[in-house]
N, CA, C and O atoms as a printed pandas DataFrame, in Angstrom:
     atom_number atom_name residue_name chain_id  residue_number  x_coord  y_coord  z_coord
0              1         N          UNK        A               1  198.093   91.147  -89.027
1              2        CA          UNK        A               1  198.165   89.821  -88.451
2              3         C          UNK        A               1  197.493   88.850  -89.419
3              4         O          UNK        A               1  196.374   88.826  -89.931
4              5         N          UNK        A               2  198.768   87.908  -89.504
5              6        CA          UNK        A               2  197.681   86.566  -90.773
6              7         C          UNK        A               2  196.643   86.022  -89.694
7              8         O          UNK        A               2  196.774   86.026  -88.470
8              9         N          UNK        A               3  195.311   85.432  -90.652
9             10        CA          UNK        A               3  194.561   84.741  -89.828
10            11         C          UNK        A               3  195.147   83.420  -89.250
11            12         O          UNK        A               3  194.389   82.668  -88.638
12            13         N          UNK        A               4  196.213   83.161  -89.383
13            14        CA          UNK        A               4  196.779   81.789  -88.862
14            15         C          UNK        A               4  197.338   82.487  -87.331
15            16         O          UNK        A               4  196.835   82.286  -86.226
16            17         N          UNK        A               5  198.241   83.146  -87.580
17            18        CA          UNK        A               5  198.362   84.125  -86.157
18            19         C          UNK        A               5  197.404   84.752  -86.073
19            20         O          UNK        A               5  198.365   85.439  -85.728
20            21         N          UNK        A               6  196.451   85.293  -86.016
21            22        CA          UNK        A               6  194.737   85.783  -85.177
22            23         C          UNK        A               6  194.697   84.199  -84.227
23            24         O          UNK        A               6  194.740   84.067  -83.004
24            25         N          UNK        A               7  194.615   83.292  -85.134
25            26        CA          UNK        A               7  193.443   81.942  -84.566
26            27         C          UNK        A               7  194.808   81.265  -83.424
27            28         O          UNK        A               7  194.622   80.974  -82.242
28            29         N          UNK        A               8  195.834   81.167  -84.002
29            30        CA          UNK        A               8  196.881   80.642  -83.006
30            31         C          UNK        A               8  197.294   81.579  -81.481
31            32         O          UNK        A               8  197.784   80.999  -80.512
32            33         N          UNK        A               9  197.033   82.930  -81.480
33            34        CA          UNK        A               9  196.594   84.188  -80.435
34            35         C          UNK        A               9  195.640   84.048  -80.027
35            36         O          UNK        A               9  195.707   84.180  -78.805
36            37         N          UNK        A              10  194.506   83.797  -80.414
37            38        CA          UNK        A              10  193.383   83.748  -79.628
38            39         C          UNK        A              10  192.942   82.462  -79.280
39            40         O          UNK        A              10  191.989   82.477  -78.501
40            41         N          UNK        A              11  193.558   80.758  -79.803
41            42        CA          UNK        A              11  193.722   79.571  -79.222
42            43         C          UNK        A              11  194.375   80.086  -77.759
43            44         O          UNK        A              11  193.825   80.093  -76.658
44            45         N          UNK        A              12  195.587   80.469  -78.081
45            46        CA          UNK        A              12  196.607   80.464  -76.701
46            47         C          UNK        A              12  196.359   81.562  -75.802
47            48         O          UNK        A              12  197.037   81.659  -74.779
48            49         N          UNK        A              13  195.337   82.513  -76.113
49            50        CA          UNK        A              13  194.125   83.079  -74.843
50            51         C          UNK        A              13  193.418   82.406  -74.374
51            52         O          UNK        A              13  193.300   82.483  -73.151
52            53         N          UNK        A              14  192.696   81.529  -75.049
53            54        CA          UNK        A              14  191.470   80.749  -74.806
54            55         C          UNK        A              14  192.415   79.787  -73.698
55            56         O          UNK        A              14  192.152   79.920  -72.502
56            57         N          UNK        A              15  193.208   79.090  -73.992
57            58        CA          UNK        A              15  193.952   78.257  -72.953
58            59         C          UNK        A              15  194.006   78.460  -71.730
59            60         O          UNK        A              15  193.498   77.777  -70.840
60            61         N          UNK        A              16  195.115   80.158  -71.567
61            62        CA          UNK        A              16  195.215   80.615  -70.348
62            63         C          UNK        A              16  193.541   81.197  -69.631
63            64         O          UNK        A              16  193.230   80.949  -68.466
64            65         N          UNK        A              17  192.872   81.776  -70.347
65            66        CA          UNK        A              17  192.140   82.214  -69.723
66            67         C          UNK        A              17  190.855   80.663  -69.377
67            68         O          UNK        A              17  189.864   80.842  -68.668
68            69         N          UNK        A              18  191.142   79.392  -69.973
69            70        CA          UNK        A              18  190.281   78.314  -69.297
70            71         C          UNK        A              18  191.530   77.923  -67.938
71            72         O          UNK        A              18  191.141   77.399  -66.894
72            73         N          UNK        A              19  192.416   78.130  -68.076
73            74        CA          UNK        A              19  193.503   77.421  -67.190
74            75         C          UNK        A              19  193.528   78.139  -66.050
75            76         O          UNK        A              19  193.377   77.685  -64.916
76            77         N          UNK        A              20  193.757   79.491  -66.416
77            78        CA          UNK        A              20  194.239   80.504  -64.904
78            79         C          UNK        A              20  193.327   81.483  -64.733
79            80         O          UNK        A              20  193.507   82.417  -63.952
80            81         N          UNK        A              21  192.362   81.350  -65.398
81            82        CA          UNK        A              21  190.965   82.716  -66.077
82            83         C          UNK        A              21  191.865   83.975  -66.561
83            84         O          UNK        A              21  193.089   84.107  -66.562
84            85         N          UNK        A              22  190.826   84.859  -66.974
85            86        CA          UNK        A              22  190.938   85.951  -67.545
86            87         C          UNK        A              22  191.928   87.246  -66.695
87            88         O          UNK        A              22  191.974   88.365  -67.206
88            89         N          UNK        A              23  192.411   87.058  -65.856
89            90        CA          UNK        A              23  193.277   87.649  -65.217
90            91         C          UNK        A              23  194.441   87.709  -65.214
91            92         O          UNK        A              23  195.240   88.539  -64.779
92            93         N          UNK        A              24  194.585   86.231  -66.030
93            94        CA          UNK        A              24  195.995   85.865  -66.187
94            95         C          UNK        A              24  196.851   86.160  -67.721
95            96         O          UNK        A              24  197.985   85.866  -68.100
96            97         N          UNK        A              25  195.569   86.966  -68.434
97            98        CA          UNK        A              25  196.271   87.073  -69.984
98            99         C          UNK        A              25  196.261   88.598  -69.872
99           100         O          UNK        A              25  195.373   89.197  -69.266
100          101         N          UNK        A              26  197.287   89.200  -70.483
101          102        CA          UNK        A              26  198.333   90.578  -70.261
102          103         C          UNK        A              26  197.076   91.384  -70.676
103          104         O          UNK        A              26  196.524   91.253  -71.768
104          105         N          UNK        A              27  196.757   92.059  -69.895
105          106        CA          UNK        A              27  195.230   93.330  -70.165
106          107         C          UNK        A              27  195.815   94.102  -71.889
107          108         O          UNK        A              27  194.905   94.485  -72.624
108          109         N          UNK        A              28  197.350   94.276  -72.417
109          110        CA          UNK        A              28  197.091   94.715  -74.157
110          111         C          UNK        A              28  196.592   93.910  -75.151
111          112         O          UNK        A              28  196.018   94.139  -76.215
112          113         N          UNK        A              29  197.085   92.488  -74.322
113          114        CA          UNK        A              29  196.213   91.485  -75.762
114          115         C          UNK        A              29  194.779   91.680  -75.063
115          116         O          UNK        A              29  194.036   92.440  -75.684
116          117         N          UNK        A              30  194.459   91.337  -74.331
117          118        CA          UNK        A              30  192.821   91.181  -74.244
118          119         C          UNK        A              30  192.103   93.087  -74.957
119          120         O          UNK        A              30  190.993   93.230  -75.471
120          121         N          UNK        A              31  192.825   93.883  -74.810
121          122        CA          UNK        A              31  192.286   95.508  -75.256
122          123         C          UNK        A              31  192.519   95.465  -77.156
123          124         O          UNK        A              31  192.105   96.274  -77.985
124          125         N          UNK        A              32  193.237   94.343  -77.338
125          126        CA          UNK        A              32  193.678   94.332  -78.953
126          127         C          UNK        A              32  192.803   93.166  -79.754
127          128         O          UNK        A              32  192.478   93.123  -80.941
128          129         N          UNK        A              33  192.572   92.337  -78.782
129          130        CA          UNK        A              33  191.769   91.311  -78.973
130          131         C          UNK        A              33  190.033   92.210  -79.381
131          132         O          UNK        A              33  189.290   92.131  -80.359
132          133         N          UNK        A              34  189.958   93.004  -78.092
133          134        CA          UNK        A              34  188.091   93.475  -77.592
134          135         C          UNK        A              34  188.328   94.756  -79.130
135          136         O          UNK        A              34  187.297   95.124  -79.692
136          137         N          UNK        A              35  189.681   95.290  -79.634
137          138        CA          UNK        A              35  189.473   96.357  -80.431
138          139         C          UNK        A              35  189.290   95.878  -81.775
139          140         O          UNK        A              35  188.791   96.671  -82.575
140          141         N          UNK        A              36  189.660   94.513  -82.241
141          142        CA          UNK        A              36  189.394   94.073  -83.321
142          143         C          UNK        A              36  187.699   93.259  -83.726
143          144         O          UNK        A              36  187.060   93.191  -84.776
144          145         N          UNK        A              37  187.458   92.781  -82.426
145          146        CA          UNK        A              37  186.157   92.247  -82.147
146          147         C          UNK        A              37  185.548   93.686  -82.175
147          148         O          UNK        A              37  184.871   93.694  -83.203
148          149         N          UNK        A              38  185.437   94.958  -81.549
149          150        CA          UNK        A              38  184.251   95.857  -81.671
150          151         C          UNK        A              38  184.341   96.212  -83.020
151          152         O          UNK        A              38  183.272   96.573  -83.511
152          153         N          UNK        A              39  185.480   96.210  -83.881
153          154        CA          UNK        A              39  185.770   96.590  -85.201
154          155         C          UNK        A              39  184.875   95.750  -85.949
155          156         O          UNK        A              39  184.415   96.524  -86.788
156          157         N          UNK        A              40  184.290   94.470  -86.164
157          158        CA          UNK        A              40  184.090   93.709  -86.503
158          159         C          UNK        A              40  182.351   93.331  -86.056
159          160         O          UNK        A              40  181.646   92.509  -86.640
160          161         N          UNK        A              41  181.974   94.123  -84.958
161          162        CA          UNK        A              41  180.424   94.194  -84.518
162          163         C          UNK        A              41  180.368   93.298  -83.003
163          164         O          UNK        A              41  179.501   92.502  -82.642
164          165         N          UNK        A              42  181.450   93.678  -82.374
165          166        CA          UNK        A              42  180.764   92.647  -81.534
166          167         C          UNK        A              42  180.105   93.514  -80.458
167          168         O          UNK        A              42  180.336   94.712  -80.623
168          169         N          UNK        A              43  179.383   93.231  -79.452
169          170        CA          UNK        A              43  178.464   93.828  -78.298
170          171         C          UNK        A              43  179.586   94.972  -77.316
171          172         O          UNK        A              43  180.304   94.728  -76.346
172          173         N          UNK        A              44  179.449   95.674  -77.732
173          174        CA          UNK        A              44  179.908   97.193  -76.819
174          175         C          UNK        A              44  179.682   97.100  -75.548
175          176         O          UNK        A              44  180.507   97.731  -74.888
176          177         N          UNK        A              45  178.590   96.357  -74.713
177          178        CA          UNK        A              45  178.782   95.964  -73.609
178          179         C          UNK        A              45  179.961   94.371  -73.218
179          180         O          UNK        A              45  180.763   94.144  -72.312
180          181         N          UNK        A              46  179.676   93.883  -73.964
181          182        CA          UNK        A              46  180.488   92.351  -73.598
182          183         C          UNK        A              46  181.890   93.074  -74.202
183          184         O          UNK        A              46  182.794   92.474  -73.621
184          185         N          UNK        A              47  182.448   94.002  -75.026
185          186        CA          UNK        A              47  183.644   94.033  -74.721
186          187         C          UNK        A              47  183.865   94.983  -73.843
187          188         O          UNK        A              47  185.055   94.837  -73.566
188          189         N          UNK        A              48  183.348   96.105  -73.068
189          190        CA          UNK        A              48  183.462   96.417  -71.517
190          191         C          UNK        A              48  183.529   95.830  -70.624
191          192         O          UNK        A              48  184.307   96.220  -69.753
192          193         N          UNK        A              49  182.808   94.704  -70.424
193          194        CA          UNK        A              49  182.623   93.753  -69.344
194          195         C          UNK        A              49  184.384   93.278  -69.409
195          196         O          UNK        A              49  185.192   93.786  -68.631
196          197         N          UNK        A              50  184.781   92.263  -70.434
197          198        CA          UNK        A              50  186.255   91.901  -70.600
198          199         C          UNK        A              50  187.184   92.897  -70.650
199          200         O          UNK        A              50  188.335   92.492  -70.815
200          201         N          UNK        A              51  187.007   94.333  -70.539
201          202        CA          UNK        A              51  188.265   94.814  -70.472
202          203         C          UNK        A              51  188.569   95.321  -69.161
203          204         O          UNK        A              51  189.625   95.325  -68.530
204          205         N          UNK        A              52  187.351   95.773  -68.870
205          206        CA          UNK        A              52  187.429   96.097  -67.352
206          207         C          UNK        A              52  187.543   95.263  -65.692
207          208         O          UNK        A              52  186.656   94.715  -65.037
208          209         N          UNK        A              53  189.074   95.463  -65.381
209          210        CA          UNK        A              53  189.682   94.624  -64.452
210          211         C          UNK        A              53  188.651   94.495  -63.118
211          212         O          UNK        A              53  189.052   93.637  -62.331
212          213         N          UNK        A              54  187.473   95.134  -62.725
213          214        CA          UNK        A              54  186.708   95.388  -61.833
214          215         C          UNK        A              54  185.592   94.336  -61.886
215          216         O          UNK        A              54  185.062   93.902  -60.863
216          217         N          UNK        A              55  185.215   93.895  -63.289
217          218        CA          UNK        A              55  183.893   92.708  -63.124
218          219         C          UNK        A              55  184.910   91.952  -62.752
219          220         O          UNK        A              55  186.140   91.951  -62.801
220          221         N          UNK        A              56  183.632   91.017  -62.190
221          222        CA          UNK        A              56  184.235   89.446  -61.599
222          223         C          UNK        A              56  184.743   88.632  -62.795
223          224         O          UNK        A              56  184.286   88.599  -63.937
224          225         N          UNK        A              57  185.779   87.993  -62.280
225          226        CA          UNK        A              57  186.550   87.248  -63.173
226          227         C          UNK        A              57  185.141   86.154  -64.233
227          228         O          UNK        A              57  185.080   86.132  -65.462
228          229         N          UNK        A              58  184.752   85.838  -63.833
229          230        CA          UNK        A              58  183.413   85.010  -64.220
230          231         C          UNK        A              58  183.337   85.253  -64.759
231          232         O          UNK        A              58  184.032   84.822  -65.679
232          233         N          UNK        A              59  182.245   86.459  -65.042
233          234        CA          UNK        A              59  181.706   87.278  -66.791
234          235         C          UNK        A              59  182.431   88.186  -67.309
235          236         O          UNK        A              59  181.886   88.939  -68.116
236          237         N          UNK        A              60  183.939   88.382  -66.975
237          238        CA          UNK        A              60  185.084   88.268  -68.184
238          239         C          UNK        A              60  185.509   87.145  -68.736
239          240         O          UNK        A              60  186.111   87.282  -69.801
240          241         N          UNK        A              61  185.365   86.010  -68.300
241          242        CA          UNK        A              61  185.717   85.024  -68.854
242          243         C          UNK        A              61  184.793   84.700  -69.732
243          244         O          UNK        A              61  185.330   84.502  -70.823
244          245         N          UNK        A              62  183.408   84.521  -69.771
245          246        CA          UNK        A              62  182.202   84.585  -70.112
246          247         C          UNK        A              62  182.054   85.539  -71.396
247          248         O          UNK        A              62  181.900   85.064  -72.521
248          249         N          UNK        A              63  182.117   87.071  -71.117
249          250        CA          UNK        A              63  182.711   87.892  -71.964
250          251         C          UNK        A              63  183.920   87.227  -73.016
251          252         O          UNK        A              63  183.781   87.218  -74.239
252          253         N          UNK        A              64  184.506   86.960  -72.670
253          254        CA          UNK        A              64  185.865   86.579  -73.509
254          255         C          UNK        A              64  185.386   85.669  -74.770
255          256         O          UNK        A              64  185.377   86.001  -75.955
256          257         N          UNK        A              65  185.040   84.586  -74.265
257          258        CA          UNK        A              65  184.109   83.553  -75.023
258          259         C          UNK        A              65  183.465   84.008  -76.147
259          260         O          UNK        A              65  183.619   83.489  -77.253
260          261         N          UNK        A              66  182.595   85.154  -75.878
261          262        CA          UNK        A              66  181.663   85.545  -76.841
262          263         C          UNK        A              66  182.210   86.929  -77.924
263          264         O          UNK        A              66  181.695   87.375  -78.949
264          265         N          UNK        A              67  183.421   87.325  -77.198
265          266        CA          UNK        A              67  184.309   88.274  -77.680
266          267         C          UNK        A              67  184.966   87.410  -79.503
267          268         O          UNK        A              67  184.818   87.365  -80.724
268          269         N          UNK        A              68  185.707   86.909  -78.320
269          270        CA          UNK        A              68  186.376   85.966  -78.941
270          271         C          UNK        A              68  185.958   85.145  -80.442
271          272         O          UNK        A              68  186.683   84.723  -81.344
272          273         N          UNK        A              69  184.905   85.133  -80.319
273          274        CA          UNK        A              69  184.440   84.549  -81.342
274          275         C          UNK        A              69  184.006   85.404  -82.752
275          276         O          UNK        A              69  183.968   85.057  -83.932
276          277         N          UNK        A              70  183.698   86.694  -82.058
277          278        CA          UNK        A              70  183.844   87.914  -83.403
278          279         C          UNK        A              70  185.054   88.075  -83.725
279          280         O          UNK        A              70  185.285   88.368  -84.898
280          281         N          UNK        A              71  186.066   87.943  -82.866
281          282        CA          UNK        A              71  187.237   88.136  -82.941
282          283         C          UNK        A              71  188.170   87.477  -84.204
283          284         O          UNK        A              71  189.135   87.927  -84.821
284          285         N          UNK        A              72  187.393   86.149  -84.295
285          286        CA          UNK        A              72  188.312   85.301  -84.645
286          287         C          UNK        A              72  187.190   85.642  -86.432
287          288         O          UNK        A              72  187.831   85.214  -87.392
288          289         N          UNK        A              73  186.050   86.161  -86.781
289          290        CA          UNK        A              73  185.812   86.334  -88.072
290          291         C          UNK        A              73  186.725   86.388  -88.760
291          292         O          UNK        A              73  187.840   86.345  -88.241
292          293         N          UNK        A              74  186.599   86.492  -90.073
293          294        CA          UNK        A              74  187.264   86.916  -90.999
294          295         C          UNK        A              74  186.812   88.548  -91.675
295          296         O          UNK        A              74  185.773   89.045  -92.108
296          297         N          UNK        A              75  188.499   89.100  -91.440
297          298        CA          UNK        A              75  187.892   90.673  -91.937
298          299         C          UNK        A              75  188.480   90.809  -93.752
299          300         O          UNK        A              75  189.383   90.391  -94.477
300          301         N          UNK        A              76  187.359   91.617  -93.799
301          302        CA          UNK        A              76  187.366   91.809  -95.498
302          303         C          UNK        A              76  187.816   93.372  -95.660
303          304         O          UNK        A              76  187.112   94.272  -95.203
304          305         N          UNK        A              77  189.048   93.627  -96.348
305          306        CA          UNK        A              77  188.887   95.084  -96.230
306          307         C          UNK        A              77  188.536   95.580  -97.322
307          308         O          UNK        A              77  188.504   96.809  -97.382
308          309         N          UNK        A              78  188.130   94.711  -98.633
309          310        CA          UNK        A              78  187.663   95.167  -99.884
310          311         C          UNK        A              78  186.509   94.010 -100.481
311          312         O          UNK        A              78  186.255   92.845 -100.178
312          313         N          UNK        A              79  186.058   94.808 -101.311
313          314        CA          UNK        A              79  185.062   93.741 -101.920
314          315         C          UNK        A              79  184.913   94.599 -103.434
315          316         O          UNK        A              79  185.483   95.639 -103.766
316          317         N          UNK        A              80  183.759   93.609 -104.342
317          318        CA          UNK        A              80  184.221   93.676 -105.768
318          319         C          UNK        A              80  182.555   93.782 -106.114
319          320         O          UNK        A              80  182.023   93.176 -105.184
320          321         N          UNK        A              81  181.673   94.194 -106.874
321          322        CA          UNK        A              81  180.346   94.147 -106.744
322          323         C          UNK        A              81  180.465   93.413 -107.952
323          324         O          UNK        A              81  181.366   93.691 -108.743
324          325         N          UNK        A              82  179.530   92.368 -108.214
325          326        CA          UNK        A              82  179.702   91.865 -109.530
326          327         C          UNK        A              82  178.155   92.293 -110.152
327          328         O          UNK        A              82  177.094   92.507 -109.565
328          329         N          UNK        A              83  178.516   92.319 -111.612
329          330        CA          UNK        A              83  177.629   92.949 -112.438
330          331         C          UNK        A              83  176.449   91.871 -112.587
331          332         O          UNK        A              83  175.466   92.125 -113.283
């Protein structure tokens, strides 16, 4: 995924889930969303909280927010050590 599609996917989460909350965006993007964010360091509890349909919509949404924002880093899959 280019980072232009990452940030334009996770804009148009952020939408639905301020508009209709977190219930309303398809549980594979939010599990593809929380798998690239734990890839990336985010809190192993806050992406449980958002994947799991059982917390209150509240602190998945809440969750999401803070997901979301590891989410949207930039991933490096190489680097170069300079001398």
């Amino acid at each position: 995924m280019t980072p232009q599609n990452l940030h334009h996917t996770l804009h148009s989460v952020a939408e639905t889930v301020a508009d209709s909350g977190v219930g309303a965006v398809d549980a594979a993007l939010i599990d593809s969303i929380a798998a690239r964010a734990l890839m990336l360091g985010a809190s192993p509890t806050l992406v449980d909280i958002l994947v799991d349909p059982d917390q209150p919509l509240v602190a998945r949404g809440r969750a999401f927010g803070r997901v979301a924002l590891v989410a949207a880093r930039p991933q490096y899959d190489s680097f170069t050590l300079a001398a």
